[in-house]
C-alpha positions, 0 to 999 in steps of 0.5 A: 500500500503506497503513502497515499492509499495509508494517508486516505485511510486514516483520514477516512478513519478521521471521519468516525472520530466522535470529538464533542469536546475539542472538535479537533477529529484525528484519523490513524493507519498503521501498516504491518509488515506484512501489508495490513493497515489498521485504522484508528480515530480519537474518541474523546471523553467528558473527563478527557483523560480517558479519551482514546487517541487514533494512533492507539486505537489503531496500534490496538487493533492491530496487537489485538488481532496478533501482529507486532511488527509494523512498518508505516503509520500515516495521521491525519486530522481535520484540520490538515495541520500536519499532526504528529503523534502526542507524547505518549502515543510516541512512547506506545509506538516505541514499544513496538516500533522501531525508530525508523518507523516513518510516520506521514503527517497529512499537511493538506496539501503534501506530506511531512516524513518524520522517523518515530526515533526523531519524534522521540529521542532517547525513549524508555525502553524495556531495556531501560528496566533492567 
Protein backbone atom coordinates (compact mmCIF):
# COMPACT_ATOMS: atom_id res chain seq x y z
CA UNK A 1 0.00 0.00 0.00
CA UNK A 2 1.54 3.45 -1.02
CA UNK A 3 1.85 6.64 1.44
CA UNK A 4 -1.12 7.98 -0.36
CA UNK A 5 -3.73 4.92 -0.16
CA UNK A 6 -2.28 4.69 4.09
CA UNK A 7 -2.97 8.60 4.00
CA UNK A 8 -6.63 8.02 2.64
CA UNK A 9 -7.27 5.78 5.18
CA UNK A 10 -6.54 7.39 8.31
CA UNK A 11 -8.46 10.28 7.10
CA UNK A 12 -11.49 8.00 6.42
CA UNK A 13 -10.57 6.83 9.82
CA UNK A 14 -10.95 10.55 10.92
CA UNK A 15 -14.29 10.64 9.62
CA UNK A 16 -15.60 8.46 12.67
CA UNK A 17 -13.77 10.11 15.26
CA UNK A 18 -16.57 11.32 17.95
CA UNK A 19 -14.97 14.64 19.04
CA UNK A 20 -17.74 16.66 21.08
CA UNK A 21 -15.31 18.50 23.20
CA UNK A 22 -12.49 19.52 21.13
CA UNK A 23 -13.77 19.46 17.72
CA UNK A 24 -10.43 18.54 16.65
CA UNK A 25 -11.22 14.60 14.89
CA UNK A 26 -7.88 12.80 14.10
CA UNK A 27 -7.59 9.53 11.75
CA UNK A 28 -4.61 6.97 12.10
CA UNK A 29 -3.21 3.95 9.97
CA UNK A 30 -0.82 1.60 10.68
CA UNK A 31 0.51 -0.85 8.34
CA UNK A 32 2.18 -4.04 9.23
CA UNK A 33 4.75 -5.78 7.94
CA UNK A 34 3.14 -7.91 6.07
CA UNK A 35 0.92 -5.20 4.44
CA UNK A 36 -2.44 -4.99 6.81
CA UNK A 37 -3.29 -1.43 7.74
CA UNK A 38 -5.11 -0.74 10.97
CA UNK A 39 -7.09 2.33 11.18
CA UNK A 40 -7.92 4.30 14.45
CA UNK A 41 -9.52 7.71 15.21
CA UNK A 42 -9.84 9.79 18.51
CA UNK A 43 -12.61 9.06 20.98
CA UNK A 44 -12.84 11.60 23.44
CA UNK A 45 -14.48 11.60 26.99
CA UNK A 46 -16.27 14.11 29.07
CA UNK A 47 -13.37 13.86 31.66
CA UNK A 48 -10.63 13.95 28.85
CA UNK A 49 -8.48 11.58 30.10
CA UNK A 50 -9.85 8.80 29.31
CA UNK A 51 -10.32 9.82 25.57
CA UNK A 52 -8.62 7.47 23.38
CA UNK A 53 -6.05 8.99 20.55
CA UNK A 54 -6.22 7.47 16.93
CA UNK A 55 -2.56 6.30 16.79
CA UNK A 56 -3.78 3.98 19.96
CA UNK A 57 -6.71 2.98 18.65
CA UNK A 58 -5.09 1.52 15.74
CA UNK A 59 -1.94 0.16 17.42
CA UNK A 60 -4.53 -1.84 19.33
CA UNK A 61 -6.26 -3.08 16.92
CA UNK A 62 -3.52 -4.30 15.16
CA UNK A 63 -1.92 -6.03 18.55
CA UNK A 64 -5.44 -7.40 19.27
CA UNK A 65 -5.59 -9.30 16.03
CA UNK A 66 -1.68 -10.58 16.57
CA UNK A 67 0.57 -8.59 14.88
CA UNK A 68 3.72 -6.95 16.32
CA UNK A 69 5.81 -5.63 13.51
CA UNK A 70 4.94 -2.64 11.72
CA UNK A 71 6.27 -0.55 9.06
CA UNK A 72 4.48 2.80 8.48
CA UNK A 73 1.87 4.89 10.16
CA UNK A 74 0.06 7.70 8.38
CA UNK A 75 -2.14 10.84 10.85
CA UNK A 76 -4.40 12.78 9.93
CA UNK A 77 -6.62 15.39 11.40
CA UNK A 78 -9.40 17.76 10.04
CA UNK A 79 -7.66 20.47 10.11
CA UNK A 80 -4.88 19.02 7.60
CA UNK A 81 -2.42 20.90 10.15
CA UNK A 82 0.15 18.48 9.78
CA UNK A 83 -0.35 16.42 13.48
CA UNK A 84 2.17 14.25 14.74
CA UNK A 85 1.70 11.79 17.09
CA UNK A 86 1.49 13.14 21.11
CA UNK A 87 3.93 12.45 23.57
CA UNK A 88 2.50 9.23 24.97
CA UNK A 89 1.28 7.86 21.87
CA UNK A 90 5.17 8.42 20.64
CA UNK A 91 6.11 6.31 23.57
CA UNK A 92 3.21 3.48 22.95
CA UNK A 93 4.50 3.26 19.40
CA UNK A 94 8.24 2.50 20.54
CA UNK A 95 7.12 -0.42 22.31
CA UNK A 96 6.62 -1.93 19.27
CA UNK A 97 8.25 0.06 16.54
CA UNK A 98 11.49 0.66 15.52
CA UNK A 99 12.99 4.17 15.46
CA UNK A 100 12.88 4.34 11.66
CA UNK A 101 9.09 3.74 11.82
CA UNK A 102 8.09 6.53 9.30
CA UNK A 103 5.17 8.40 10.23
CA UNK A 104 3.24 10.56 7.42
CA UNK A 105 1.59 13.66 8.74
CA UNK A 106 -1.20 14.98 6.10
CA UNK A 107 -0.45 18.80 5.77
CA UNK A 108 -3.27 19.03 3.45
CA UNK A 109 -1.56 19.77 0.88
CA UNK A 110 1.58 17.46 0.71
CA UNK A 111 3.01 15.15 3.43
CA UNK A 112 5.76 15.64 6.06
CA UNK A 113 8.04 12.45 6.94
CA UNK A 114 9.28 12.37 10.29
CA UNK A 115 11.01 8.94 11.98
CA UNK A 116 9.46 7.88 15.21
CA UNK A 117 13.01 7.71 16.91
CA UNK A 118 13.43 11.62 15.71
CA UNK A 119 9.88 12.01 17.31
CA UNK A 120 11.01 10.76 20.30
CA UNK A 121 14.61 10.57 21.29
CA UNK A 122 16.18 8.70 23.84
CA UNK A 123 12.76 6.82 24.99
CA UNK A 124 12.23 4.17 27.62
CA UNK A 125 12.61 1.12 26.67
CA UNK A 126 12.45 -2.23 28.45
CA UNK A 127 15.87 -2.35 28.10
CA UNK A 128 15.60 0.68 30.40
CA UNK A 129 14.16 -1.77 33.07
CA UNK A 130 16.64 -3.68 33.68
Amino acid sequence: MSVDALLDAARDACENAHVPYSEYPVGAAIRTADGTVYVGCNVENANYSNSLHAEEVALADAVKHGHADFDALAVTSGARDGVTPCGMCRQTLVEFCDDDLPVYCDTGDGVERHDLGTLLPDTITAANLD
